[in-house]
C-alpha positions as CSV (number, residue, x, y, z in Angstrom):
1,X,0.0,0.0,0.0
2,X,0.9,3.8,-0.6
3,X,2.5,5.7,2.5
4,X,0.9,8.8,1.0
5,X,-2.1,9.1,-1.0
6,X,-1.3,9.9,-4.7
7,X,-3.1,13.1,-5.1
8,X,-1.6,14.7,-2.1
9,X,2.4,13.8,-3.7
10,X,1.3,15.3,-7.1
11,X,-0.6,18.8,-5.2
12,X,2.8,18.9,-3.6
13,X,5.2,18.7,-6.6
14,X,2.7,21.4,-9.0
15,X,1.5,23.7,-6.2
16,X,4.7,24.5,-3.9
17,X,5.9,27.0,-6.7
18,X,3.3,28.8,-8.0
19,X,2.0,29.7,-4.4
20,X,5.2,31.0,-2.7
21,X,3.9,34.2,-1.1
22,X,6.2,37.4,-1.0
23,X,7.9,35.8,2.1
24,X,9.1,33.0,-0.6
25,X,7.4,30.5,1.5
26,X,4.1,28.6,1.4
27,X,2.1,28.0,4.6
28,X,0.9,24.5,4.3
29,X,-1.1,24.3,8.0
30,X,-0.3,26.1,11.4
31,X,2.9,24.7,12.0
32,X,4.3,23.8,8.3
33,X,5.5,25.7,5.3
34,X,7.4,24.9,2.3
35,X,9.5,26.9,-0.3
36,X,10.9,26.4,-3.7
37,X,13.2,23.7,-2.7
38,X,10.6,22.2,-0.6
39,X,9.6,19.5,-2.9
40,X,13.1,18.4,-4.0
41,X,14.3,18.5,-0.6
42,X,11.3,15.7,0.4
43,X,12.4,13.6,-2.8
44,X,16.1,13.9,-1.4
45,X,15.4,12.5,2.4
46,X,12.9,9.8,1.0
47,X,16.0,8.7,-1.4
48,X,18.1,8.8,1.3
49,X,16.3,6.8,3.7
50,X,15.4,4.4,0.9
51,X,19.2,4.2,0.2
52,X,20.2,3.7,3.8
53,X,17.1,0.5,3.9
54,X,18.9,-1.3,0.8
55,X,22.6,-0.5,2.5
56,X,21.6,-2.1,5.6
57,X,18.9,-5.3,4.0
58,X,22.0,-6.1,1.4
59,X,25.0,-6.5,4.4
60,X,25.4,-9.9,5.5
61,X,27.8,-9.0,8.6
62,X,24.8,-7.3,10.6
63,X,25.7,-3.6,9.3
64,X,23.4,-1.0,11.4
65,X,22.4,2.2,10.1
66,X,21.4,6.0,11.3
67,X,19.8,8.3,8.7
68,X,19.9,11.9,9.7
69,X,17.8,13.0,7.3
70,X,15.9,16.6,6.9
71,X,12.4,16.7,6.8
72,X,12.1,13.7,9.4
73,X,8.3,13.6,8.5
74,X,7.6,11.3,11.6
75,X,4.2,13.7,11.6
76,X,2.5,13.8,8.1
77,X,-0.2,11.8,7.5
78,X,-1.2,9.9,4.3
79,X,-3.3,12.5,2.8
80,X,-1.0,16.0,3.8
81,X,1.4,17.6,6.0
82,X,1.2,18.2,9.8
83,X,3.7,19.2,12.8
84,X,6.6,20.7,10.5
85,X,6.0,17.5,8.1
86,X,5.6,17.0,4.9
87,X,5.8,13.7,3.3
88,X,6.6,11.0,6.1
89,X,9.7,10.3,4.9
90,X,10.7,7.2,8.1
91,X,7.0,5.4,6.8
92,X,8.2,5.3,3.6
93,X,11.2,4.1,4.5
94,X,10.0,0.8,6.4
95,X,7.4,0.7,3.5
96,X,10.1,0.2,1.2
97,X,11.9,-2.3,3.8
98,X,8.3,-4.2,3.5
99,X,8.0,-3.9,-0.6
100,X,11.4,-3.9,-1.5
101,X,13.1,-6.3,0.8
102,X,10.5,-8.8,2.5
103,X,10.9,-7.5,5.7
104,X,7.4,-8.1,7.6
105,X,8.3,-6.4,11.1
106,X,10.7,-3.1,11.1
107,X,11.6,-1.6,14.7
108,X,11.4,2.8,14.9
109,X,14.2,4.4,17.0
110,X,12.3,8.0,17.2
111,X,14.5,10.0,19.7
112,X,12.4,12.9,19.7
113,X,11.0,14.4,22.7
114,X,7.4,13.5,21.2
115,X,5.9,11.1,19.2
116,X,5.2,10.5,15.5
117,X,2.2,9.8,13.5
118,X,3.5,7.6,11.2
């Protein structure tokens, strides 16, 4: 299954840019915004984190990984952004564990001082 809905990754790539206000910055719900990198930036940490998933899934020695990725996204929801979050970028992560590599069970380490939606 999707992490995010379809519609919502699309509004995202074609509506960022043409809405910046004079600020240069789009205000995406009481607590998030984006800007002209915004979108690029999402595609970026979702790589990463994808990236870091095959790394670790391909070692055979028991190689460990930390991602210190920007968005974290542990707070958007499937359908839009929320809490400073725009695409959920750990859920798609342990989505792509699930798709990509079989794995059926994938253990979260959030370290942040409140938890995560995803």
């Amino acid at each position: 299954g999707e992490v995010h809905n379809a519609g919502f990754v699309k509004g995202m790539r074609e509506s960022i840019v043409p809405n910046l206000g004079p600020s240069g910055s789009l205000k995406l719900d009481p607590d998030t915004y984006a800007t002209a990198s915004s979108y690029s930036d999402l595609l970026r940490s979702v790589s990463v984190a994808c990236r870091l998933v095959d790394e670790v899934a391909a070692s055979s020695d028991g190689l460990a990984g930390f991602g210190l990725v920007r968005p974290p996204g542990h707070h958007a929801v499937p359908t839009g952004p929320y809490g400073f979050c725009i695409f959920n970028t750990i859920s798609v992560a342990v989505r792509h564990a699930q798709q990509a590599h079989g794995l059926r069970r994938v253990a979260i380490y959030d370290f942040d001082v409140h938890h995560g939606n995803g």
